[in-house]
C-alpha positions in Angstrom: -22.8 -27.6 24.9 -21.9 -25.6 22.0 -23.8 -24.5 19.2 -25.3 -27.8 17.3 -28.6 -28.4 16.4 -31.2 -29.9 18.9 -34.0 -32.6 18.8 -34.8 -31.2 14.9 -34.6 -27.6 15.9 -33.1 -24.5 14.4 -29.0 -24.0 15.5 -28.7 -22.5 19.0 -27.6 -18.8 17.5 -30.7 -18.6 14.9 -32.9 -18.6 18.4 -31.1 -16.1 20.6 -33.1 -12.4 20.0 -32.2 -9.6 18.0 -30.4 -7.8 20.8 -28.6 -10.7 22.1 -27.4 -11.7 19.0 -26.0 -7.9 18.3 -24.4 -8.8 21.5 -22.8 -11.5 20.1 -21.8 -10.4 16.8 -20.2 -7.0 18.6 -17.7 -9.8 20.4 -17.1 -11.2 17.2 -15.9 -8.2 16.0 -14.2 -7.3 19.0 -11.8 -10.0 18.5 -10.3 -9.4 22.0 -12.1 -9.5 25.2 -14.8 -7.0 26.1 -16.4 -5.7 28.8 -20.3 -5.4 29.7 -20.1 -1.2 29.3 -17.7 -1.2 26.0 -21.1 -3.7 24.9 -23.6 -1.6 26.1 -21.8 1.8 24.9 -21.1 0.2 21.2 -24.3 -0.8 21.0 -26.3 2.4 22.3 -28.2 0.1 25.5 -29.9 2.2 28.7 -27.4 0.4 31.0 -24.4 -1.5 30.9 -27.1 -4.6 33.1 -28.5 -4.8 30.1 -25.4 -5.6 28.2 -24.6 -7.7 31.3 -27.8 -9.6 30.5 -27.6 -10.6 27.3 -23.7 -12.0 27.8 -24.8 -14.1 30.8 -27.4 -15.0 28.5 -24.8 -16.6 25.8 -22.1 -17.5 28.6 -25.1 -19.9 29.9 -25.0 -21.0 26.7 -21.4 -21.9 26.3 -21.3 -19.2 23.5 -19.4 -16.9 25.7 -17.0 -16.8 28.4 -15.9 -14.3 31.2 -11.9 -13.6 32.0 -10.3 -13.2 35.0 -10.9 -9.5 34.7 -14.3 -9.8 33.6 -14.2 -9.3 30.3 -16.2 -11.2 28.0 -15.1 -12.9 24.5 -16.4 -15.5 22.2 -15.2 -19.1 23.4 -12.7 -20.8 21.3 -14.4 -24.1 21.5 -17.8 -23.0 20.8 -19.5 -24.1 17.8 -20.2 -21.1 15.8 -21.2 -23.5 12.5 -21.9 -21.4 9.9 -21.3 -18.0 11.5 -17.4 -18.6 10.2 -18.7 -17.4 6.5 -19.3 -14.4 8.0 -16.8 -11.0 8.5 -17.2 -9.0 11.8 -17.2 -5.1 11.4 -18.5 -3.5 14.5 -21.4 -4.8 15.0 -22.3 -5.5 11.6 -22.7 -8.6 9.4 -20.9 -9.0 6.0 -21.0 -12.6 4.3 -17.3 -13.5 2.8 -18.7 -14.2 -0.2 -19.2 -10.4 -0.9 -15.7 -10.1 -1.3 -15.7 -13.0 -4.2 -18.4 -11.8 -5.8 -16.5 -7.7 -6.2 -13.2 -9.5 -7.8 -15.2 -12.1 -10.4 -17.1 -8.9 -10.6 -14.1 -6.4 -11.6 -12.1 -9.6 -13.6 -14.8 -9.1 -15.7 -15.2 -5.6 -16.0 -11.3 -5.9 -16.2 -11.6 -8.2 -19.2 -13.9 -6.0 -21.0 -12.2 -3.0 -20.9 -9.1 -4.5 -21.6 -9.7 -7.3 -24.0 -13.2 -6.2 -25.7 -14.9 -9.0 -26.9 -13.9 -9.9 -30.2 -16.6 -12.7 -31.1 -14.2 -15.6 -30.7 -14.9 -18.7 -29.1 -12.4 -17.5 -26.5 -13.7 -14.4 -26.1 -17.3 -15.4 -25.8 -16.5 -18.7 -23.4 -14.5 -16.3 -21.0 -17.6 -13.5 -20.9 -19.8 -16.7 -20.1 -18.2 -18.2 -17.8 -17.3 -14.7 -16.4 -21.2 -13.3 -16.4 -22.3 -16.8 -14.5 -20.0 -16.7 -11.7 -20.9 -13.3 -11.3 -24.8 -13.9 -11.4 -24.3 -16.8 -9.1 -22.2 -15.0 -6.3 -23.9 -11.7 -6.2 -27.6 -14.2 -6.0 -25.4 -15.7 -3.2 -24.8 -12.4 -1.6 -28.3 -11.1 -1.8 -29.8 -14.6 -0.2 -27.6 -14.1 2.9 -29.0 -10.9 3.6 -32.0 -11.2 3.0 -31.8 -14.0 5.5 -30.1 -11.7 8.0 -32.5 -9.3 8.0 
């Protein structure tokens, strides 16, 4: 089945629940199978049946599968769309694009320290095109999670 829009509707992962889809980003970042109490300890649930729940809930749909030991991990040939653009750390959320918005961030601070800005064309094209791509990622970064939250 995999994770695809249906009939018009929002992508399979943007309608799973909150918990279910702390579920699923905790076996992102797991990275290597799991079981239902490692789930339910990481993320602070009443009972590991809970946990047990919400991974049958994405195994059913083809999000998740179960090892012979009964373990659970994401499955390789799901779908996850745009969920790639996305790190994993425990069982939070960080867009990539953070990451490219700290280094155009610090090549700029980095120029200005370093080269000052001397009023040449140079100079003034670099800090332009420097201060956009900044702007532009961090309003990047900001729209994702605001979206996430």
């Amino acid at each position: 089945m995999g994770i695809k829009a249906r009939n018009d509707k929002l992508p399979l992962v943007l309608e799973l629940g909150p918990t279910t889809w702390r579920v699923l980003v905790t076996l992102l970042a797991a990275k290597a199978p799991i079981s239902a109490r490692e789930v339910g300890r990481k993320l602070g649930m009443s009972s590991h049946t809970v946990a047990i729940y919400h991974l049958e809930k994405l195994e059913s749909l083809d999000i998740v599968e179960k090892n012979m030991e009964g373990h659970y991990l994401v499955n390789a040939s799901a779908d996850l769309g745009f969920l790639d653009n996305f790190l994993y750390v425990k069982h939070k959320v960080i867009p990539r694009v953070l990451f490219y918005a700290v280094v155009v961030t610090g090549l700029l601070v980095f120029y200005l320290v370093f080269a000052g800005i001397d009023y040449s064309l140079h100079s003034l094209f670099a800090l332009t095109i420097g201060t956009i791509s900044a702007i532009f990622f961090w309003a990047e970064v900001f729209r994702i999670w605001s979206g996430l939250v």
